[in-house]
DRENTI-948750 format. One line per 4 residues: their letters; for each residue x, y, z of C-alpha. Coordinates in pm, whole numbers. Layout:
BEGIN
A> X:Y:Z | ...
***
This chain:
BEGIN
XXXX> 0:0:0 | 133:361:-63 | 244:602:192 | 178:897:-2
XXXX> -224:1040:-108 | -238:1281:-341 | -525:1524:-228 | -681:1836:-390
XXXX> -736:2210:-269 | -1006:2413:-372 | -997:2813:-219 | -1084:3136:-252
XXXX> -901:3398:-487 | -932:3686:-364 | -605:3759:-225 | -316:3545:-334
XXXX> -458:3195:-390 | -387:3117:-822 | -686:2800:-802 | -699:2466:-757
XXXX> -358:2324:-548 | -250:1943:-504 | -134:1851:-218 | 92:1514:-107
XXXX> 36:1361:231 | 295:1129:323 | 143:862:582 | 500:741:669
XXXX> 592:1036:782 | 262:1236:892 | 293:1530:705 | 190:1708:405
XXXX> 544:1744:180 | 370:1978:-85 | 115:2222:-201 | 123:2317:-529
XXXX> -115:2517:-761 | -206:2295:-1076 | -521:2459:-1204 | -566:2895:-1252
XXXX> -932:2930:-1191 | -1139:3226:-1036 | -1282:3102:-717 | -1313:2752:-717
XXXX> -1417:2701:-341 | -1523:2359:-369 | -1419:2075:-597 | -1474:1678:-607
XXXX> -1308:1376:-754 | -1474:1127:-951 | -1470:746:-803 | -1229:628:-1077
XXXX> -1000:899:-1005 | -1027:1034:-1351 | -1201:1348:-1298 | -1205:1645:-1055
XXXX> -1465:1906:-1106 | -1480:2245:-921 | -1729:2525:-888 | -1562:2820:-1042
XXXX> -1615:3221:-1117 | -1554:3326:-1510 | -1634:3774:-1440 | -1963:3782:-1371
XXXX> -2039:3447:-1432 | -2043:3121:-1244 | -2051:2747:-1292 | -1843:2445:-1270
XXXX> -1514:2334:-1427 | -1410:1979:-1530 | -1017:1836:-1540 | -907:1491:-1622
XXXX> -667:1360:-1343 | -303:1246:-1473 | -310:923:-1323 | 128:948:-1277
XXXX> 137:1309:-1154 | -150:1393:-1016 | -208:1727:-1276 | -482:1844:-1378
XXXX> -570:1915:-1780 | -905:2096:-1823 | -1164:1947:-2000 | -1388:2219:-2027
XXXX> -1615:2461:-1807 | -2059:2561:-1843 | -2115:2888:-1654 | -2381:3140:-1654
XXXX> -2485:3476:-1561 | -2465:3494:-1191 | -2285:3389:-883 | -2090:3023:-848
XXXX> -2213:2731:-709 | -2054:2632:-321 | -2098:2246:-338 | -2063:2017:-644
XXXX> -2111:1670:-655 | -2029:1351:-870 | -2254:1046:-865 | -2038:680:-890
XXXX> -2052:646:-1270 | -1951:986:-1353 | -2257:1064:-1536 | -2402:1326:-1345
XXXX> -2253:1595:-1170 | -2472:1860:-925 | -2444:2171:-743 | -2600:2391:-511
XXXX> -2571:2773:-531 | -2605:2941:-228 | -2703:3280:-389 | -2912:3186:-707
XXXX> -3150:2971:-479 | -3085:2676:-757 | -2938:2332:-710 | -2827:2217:-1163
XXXX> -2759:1868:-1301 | -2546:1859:-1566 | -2506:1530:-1805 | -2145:1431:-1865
XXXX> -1937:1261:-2170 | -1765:987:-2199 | -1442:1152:-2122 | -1575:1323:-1794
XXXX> -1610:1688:-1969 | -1903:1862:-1940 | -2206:1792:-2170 | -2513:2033:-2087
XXXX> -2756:2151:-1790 | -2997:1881:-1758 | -3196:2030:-1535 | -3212:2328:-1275
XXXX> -3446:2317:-988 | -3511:2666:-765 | -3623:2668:-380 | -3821:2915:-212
XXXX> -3839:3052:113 | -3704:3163:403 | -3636:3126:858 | -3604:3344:1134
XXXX> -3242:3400:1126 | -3091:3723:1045 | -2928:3555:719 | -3216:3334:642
XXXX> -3433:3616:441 | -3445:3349:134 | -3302:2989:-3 | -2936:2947:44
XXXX> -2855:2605:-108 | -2557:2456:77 | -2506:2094:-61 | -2591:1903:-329
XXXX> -2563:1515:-321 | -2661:1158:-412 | -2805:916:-149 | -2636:576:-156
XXXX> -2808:375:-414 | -2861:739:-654 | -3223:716:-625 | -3242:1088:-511
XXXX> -3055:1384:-484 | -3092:1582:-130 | -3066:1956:-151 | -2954:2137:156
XXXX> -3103:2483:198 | -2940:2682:485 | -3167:2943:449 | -3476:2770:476
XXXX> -3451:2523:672 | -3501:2235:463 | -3380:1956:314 | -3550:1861:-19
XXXX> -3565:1489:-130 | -3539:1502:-534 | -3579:1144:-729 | -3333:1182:-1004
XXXX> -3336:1006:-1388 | -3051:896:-1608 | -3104:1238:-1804 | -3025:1395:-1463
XXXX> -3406:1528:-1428 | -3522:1586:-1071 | -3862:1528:-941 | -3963:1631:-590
XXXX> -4035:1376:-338 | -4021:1509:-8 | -3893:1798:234 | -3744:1747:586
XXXX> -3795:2058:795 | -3515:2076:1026 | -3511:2317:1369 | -3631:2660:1238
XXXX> -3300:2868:1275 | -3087:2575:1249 | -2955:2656:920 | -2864:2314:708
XXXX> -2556:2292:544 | -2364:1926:473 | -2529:1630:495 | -2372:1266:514
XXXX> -2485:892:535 | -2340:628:808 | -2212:351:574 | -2525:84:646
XXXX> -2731:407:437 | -3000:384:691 | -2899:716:913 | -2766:1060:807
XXXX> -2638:1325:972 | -2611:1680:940 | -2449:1967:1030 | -2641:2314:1119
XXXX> -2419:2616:1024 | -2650:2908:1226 | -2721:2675:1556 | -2403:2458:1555
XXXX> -2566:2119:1579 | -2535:1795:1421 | -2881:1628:1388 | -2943:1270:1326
XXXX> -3185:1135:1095 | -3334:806:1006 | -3363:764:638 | -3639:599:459
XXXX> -3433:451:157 | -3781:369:-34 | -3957:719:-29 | -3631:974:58
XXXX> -3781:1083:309 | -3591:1167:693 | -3705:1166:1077 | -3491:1354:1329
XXXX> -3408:1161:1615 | -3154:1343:1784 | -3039:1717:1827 | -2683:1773:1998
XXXX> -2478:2088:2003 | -2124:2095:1868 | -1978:2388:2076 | -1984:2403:2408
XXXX> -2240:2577:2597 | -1995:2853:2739 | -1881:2960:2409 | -2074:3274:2332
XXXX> -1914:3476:2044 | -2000:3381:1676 | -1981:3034:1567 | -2075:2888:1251
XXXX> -2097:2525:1162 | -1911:2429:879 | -1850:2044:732 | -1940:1682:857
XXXX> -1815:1339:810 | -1819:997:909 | -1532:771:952 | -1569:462:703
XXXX> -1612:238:1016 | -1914:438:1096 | -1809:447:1474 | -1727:819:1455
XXXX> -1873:1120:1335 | -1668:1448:1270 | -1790:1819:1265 | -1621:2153:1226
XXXX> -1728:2475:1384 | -1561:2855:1258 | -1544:3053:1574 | -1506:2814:1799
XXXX> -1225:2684:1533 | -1209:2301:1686 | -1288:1996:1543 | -1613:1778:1739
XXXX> -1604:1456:1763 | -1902:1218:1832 | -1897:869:1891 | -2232:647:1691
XXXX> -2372:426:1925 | -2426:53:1679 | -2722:-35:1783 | -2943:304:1767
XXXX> -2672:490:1526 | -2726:828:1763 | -2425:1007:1911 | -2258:1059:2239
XXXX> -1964:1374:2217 | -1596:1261:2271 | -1414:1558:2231 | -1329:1902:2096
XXXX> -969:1949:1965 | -839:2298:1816 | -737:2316:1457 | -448:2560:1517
XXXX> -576:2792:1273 | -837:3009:1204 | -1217:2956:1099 | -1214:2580:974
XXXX> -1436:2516:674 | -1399:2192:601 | -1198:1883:632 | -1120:1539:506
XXXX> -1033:1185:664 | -698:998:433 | -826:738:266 | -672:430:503
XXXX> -896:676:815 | -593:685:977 | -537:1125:929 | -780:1386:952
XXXX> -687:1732:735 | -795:2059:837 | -876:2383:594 | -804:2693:815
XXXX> -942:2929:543 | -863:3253:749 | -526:3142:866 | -475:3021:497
XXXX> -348:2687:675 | -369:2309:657 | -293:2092:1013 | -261:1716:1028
XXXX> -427:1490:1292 | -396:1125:1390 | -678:971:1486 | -729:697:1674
XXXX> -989:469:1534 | -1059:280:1888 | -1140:616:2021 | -1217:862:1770
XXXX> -1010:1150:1940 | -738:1360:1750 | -359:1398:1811 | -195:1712:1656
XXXX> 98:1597:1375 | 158:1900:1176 | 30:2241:1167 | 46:2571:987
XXXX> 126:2405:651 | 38:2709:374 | -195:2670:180 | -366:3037:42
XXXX> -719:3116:123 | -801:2721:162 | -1184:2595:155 | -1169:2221:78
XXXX> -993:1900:79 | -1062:1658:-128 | -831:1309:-181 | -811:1025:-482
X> -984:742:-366
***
């Protein structure tokens, strides 16, 4: 097995960030040996790699235009070559999304109210919108005065398509076709406030979870893989109940095991870690540990579970955990590794 992952940046460009950096984590020795920019793009704040490793496709900025980008993946050196890019008139997308086969890639936008489809070639590039779908409404929150789409993702088996809507409060259920056509199914109102913004599945595909970004709580769900459709069963706060200036929630994931669950909360700037319970998949808190760096928006496992990498988008940083996969908790390996304006991590599978 390898010692080294080859992972994949996606930032902001506002200051000094060029696009779209690689990054090399070596496992032998705990630590990230390089960050380097392979793709110039405006903006591309979030990006995903296909299953096969073939294909990486960010969200990206063209003036004042916004859409997605897609690369193919040089299976020796990790570069990127760009395929080709669809944007329109208006702001771009903050999530994307790849189903298995590489047929279908979504997004959500958080300021056009819109989650889009698009149908792909053979070759990964980009083919055309398939289909757009546009939310309405709106929650009691200062920032919730209309739809915010969040996140933009396949359940399991790629029945549906869930569409998180921060602004709202809801997370709509969409069945989805072969010609990447949604149809609505159902809507999970979640705490009014709360704010939705990533959602993901424990392995068995029977529970979600998901993160709040305006109350800092992860929520648990039972999922109903016939209909889509979600029950809340448990409501736990990520931050501790003394911390009183501004937090927002940012990303969630689950360990492959399923044993652990992982948040991240900007403010705060720690990493929470919650411990499923295998028989009613509902969460007990282990631990917060800091990120050393400032306002973490998201964060990635390695692919053997053994490392957890943080994004410190304020601090511009990257810091390296171990984590113990009896426990779940965190050790510090490396920290204050530079990498400009960071928003994502994502790694080859």
């Amino acid at each position: 097995m390898t010692n080294t992952f080859t992972g994949y940046l996606g930032s902001y460009t506002k200051e000094e960030s060029k696009g779209v950096y690689r990054i090399n984590f070596d496992s032998e020795q705990v630590k990230i040996t390089d960050v380097t920019p392979v793709a110039e793009l405006n903006n591309p704040t979030y990006v995903t790699v296909s299953v096969n490793n073939q294909n990486l496709y960010a969200v990206s900025q063209a003036g004042d235009q916004g859409g997605i980008a897609a690369f193919s993946i040089d299976q020796v050196s990790g570069d990127l070559t760009k395929l080709n890019s669809l944007t329109e008139a208006g702001s771009p997308p903050c999530h994307v999304s790849v189903n298995q086969d590489n047929s279908i890639v979504v997004t959500a936008n958080y300021h056009t109210k819109q989650i889009v489809s698009y149908l792909t070639n053979s070759d990964g590039s980009l083919r055309a919108v398939a289909d757009i779908a546009e939310h309405e409404g709106s929650g009691p929150h200062e920032r919730q005065e209309k739809p915010h789409m969040h996140y933009a993702g396949f359940s399991p088996d790629e029945k549906y398509v869930f569409a998180v809507d921060l602004g709202s409060d809801e997370i709509t259920t969409y069945a989805i076709d072969q010609q990447g056509k949604f149809t609505k199914k159902h809507v999970f109102e979640t705490p009014a406030g709360s704010g939705p913004r990533h959602l993901t599945f424990a392995p068995n595909g029977e529970y979600a979870y998901v993160m709040t970004e305006l109350s800092s709580e992860v929520l648990t769900l039972k999922y109903d893989q016939e209909t889509g459709a979600f029950t809340q069963l448990q409501q736990l706060k990520a931050i501790p109940d003394t911390f009183t200036d501004v937090n927002d929630g940012s990303a969630i994931h689950v360990s492959s095991d399923g044993k652990f669950v992982y948040v991240g909360n900007r403010g705060h700037n720690s990493i929470a870690v919650f411990k499923v319970d295998q028989n009613t998949n509902e969460l007990e808190f282990v631990e917060w540990t800091g990120t050393e760096g400032d306002w973490p928006r998201d964060f990635v496992l390695t692919p053997d579970q053994k490392y957890l990498i943080v994004s410190n988008q304020n601090s511009g940083t990257l810091t390296v955990f171990e984590r113990d996969q009896a426990t779940g908790t965190l050790t510090l390996k490396q920290a204050d590794v530079k990498a400009p304006e960071v928003v994502c991590v994502k790694f080859l599978n």
